[in-house]
N, C-alpha and C positions, 0 to 999 in steps of 0.2 A: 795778300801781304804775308812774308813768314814773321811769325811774332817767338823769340824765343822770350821765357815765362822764369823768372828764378823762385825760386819758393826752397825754406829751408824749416820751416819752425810751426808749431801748431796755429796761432793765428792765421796763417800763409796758406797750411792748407785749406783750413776753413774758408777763405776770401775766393781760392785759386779754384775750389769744387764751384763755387758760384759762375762764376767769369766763364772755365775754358771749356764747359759743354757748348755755353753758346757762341764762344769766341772758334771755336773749331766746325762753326757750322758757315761761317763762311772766309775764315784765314786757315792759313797753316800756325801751326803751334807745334813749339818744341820746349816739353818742360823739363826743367835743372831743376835737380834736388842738390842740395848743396852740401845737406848732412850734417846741417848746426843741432840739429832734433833728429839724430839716427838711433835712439831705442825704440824697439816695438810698440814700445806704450807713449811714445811720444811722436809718433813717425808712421810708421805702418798700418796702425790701426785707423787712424786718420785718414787714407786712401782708402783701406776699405769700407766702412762708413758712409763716407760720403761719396764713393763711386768716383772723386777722384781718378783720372787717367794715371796710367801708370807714370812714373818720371823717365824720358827718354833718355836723361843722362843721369848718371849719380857718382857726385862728382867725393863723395865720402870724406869731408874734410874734419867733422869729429871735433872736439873740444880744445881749445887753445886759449890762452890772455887773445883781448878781443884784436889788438893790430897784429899778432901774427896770423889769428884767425883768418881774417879780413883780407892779410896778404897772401894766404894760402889759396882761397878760394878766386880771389882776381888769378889768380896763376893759373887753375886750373879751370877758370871760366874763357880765359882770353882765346886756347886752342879750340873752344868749343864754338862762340863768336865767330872765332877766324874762317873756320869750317863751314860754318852754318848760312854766315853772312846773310842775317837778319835784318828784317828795314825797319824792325822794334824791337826795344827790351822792354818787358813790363814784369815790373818789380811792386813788393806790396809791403807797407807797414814800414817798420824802425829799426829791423836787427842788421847785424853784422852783414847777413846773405843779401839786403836789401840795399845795402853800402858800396856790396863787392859789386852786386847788378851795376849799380847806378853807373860808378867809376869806369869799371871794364869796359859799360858801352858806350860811354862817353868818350870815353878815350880812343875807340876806336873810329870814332866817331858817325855812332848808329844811334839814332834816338830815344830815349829813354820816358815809358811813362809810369809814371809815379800813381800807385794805386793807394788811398790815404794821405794824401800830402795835404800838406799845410798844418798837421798837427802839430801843437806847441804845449809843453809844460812851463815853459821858461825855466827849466831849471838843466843848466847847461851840465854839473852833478850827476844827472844820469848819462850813461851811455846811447841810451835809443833816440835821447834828444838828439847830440850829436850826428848823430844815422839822419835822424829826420831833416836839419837844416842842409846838408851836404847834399843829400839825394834829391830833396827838391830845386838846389841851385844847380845842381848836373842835370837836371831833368826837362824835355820839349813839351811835354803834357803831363799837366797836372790834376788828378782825378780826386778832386776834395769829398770827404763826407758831409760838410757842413758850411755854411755860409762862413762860421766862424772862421773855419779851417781856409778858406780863400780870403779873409778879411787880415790874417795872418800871413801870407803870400804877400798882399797887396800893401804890408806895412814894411814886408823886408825887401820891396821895388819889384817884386815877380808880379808881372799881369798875364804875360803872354801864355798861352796854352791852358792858364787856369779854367776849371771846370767844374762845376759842384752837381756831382753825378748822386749821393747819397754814399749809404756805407755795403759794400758787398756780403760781410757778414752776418747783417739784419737779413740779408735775402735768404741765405742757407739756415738761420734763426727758424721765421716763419714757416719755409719745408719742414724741418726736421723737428721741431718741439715737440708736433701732435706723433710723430715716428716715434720720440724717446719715451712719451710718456706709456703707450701701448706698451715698447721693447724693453727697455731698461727692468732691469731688475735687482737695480743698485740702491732702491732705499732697502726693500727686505736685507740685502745683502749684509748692509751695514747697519742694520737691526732700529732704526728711526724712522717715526710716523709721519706722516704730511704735516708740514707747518708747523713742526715741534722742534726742530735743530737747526743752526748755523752751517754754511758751507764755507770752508774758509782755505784760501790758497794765498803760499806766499814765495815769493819766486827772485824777486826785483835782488840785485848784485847789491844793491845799496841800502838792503833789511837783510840780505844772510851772509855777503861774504862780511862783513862787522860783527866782531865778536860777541860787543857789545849788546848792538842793535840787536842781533839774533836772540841774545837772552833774553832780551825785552821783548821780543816777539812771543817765544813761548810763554811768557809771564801774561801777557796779553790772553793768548788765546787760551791759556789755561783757566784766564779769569772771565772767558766769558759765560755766559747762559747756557749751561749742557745741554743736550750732547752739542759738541761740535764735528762735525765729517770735517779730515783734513786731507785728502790726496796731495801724497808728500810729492812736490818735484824734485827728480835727481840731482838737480844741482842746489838745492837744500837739503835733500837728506844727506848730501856727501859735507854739507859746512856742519848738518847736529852732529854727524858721526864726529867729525872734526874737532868739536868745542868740547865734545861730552856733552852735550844736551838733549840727545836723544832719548839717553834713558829721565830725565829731569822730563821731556813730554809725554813721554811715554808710562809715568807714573802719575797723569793726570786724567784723575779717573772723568774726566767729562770730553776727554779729546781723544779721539777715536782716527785713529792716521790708515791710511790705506794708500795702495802704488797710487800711479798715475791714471789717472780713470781718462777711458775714449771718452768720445765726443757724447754718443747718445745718455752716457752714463751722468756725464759732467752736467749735461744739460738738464736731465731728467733730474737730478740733485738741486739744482741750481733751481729751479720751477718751482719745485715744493718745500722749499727751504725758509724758515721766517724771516731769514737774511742771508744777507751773504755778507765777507769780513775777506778782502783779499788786495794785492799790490798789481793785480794784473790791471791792465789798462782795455784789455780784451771784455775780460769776464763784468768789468764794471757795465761794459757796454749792454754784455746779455744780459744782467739781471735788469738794466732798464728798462728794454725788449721784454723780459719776462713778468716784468711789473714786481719785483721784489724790492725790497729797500737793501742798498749795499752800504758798508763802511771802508773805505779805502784806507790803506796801513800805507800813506801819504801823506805828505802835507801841501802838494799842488796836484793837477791832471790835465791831461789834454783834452778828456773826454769836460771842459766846461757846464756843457750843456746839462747833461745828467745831477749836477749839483746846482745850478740854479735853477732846473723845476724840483728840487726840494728831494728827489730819490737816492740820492750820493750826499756821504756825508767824509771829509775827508779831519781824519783825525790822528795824522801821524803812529804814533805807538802809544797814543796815549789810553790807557786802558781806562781808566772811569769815561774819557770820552767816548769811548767805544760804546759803552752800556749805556751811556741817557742817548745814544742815538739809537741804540739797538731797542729802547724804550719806547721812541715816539713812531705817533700812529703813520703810513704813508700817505702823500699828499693823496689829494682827491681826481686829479688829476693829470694825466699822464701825455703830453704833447706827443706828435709821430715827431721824432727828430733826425730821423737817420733812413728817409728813402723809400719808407712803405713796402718794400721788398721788391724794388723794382730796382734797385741798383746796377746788376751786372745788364741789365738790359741797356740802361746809360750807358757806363762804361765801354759795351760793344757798338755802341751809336759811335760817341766820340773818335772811338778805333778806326772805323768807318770812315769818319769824316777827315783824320790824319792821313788814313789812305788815301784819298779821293784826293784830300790836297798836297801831297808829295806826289803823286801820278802826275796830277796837272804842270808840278813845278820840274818834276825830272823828266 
């Protein structure tokens, strides 16, 4: 079966180094880089790291408001479809490149599987929610992390093709942690001891492009337990350059910013960190995987699971709440929730079993 692969954004590569080694050991694969994450440090370092296949197409569609974005990349994805005439798209997570997948192949009417589906914040507010209902109503297979995540499906009338494979990113988790913590040399780097600083990332359109909220973010993380490591992402550092708040972070002497840090880096920080403090919906994941306590700079997630065995604590921008959560001990406890590291091995099952039953029916 030829499976074309859209991946545009670091979560993406992370899921896509899981899947297409072994999805390429018995289908054809052709993977789109879409280029919603085309800097070095959000993008490239990321395939090299994880060994990652190269992207067969790079379709370089770069930063835009998200429906031109979206409409740029179905444009430049449809001659690629056309071409290729794929008997699957598989598409992964919530962004924009995940939207363009879903629609284009639907539209042309080539099936579409949905790698993470069924995740829900209910908060229609964000833009990745939107991505998320859309892609899995376009979508013939739906490849859940979580029972919760198909209990979701099954409440908005979707049964059919649903799957609860685990999450692919736990599986690349598991490889690589004991890799980062030998290679990394990002705590010396950023001059902090095991278990003595915060790792904290903030990214979400709806804590930096507000001018508001973005203050309150700095105020926040200025006011946490030093040191804090913050690897600024681009599309935050370009809203502090924006507000004037850079220098207002950058004159707090307990928060310590650096680029965007690869994968080994991020993880190896994220391992030995007292917590983590971040809006990512990714990273919350790992720190559960890593066994660390996280605060989300939220007030809902998709990731459920993680805040009711007691690891996730989600506290908006509220900064005293940040600290008596940054205070209390972690549970005793820690469920496998997300697949054991056997995920992409599901995933290329279910593949399998689409192919076998389109053969039969074509």
């Amino acid at each position: 079966m030829r499976v074309v692969t859209v991946v545009g954004n670091r979560p993406q590569f992370v899921k896509a180094a899981a899947v297409s080694r072994r999805l390429r050991e018995r289908h054809e694969e052709l993977l789109v880089h879409t280029g919603q994450h085309y800097d070095d440090d959000m993008s490239r370092v990321f395939f090299e790291e994880l060994a990652l296949p190269p992207a067969d197409r790079e379709l370089r569609v770069g930063s835009a408001p998200a429906p031109v974005q979206t409409g740029r990349m179905m444009e430049a994805l449809q001659p690629v479809l056309a071409d290729s005439r794929p008997d699957l798209v598989m598409v992964y997570g919530d962004t924009n490149s995940t939207l363009a997948g879903a629609l284009a192949g639907a539209q042309l009417h080539v099936p579409v599987a949905h790698v993470e589906a069924g995740m829900r914040s209910f908060d229609r507010d964000m833009p990745e929610e939107l991505n998320r209902v859309l892609t899995d109503h376009a979508s013939a297979l739906l490849l859940c992390s979580t029972d919760t995540a198909a209990g979701n499906l099954r409440g908005e009338g979707i049964s059919d093709g649903v799957r609860v494979v685990g999450d692919a990113m736990a599986d690349v988790l598991v490889e690589m942690a004991p890799l980062a913590r030998d290679r990394s040399s990002a705590l010396e780097a950023t001059g902090v001891e095991r278990g003595a600083y915060l790792l904290a990332t903030v990214h979400r359109a709806g804590n930096v492009d507000d001018p508001e909220r973005l203050a309150a973010v700095v105020e926040l993380l200025s006011a946490l337990p030093a040191p804090v490591v913050f690897p600024v992402h681009p599309r935050t550092r370009a809203r502090l350059e924006a507000s004037g708040l850079e220098a207002r972070l950058e004159r707090s002497s307990g928060v310590r910013t650096t680029p965007p840090l690869g994968y080994l880096d991020l993880i190896a920080l994220a391992a030995s960190a007292r917590g983590v403090v971040t809006d990512s919906g990714g990273l919350q994941k790992e720190a559960y995987l890593l066994g660390v306590p996280c605060v989300t700079l939220r007030d809902r997630t998709e990731w459920v699971e993680t805040v009711d065995a007691g690891w996730n604590t989600l506290v908006d921008l509220d900064a005293e709440a940040a600290a008596r959560a940054l205070e209390r001990p972690p549970p005793d406890a820690r469920p496998d929730l997300y697949g054991g590291g056997h995920a992409s091995e599901r995933i290329c099952a279910e593949v399998d079993a689409f192919a076998a039953t389109a053969s039969r029916l074509g």
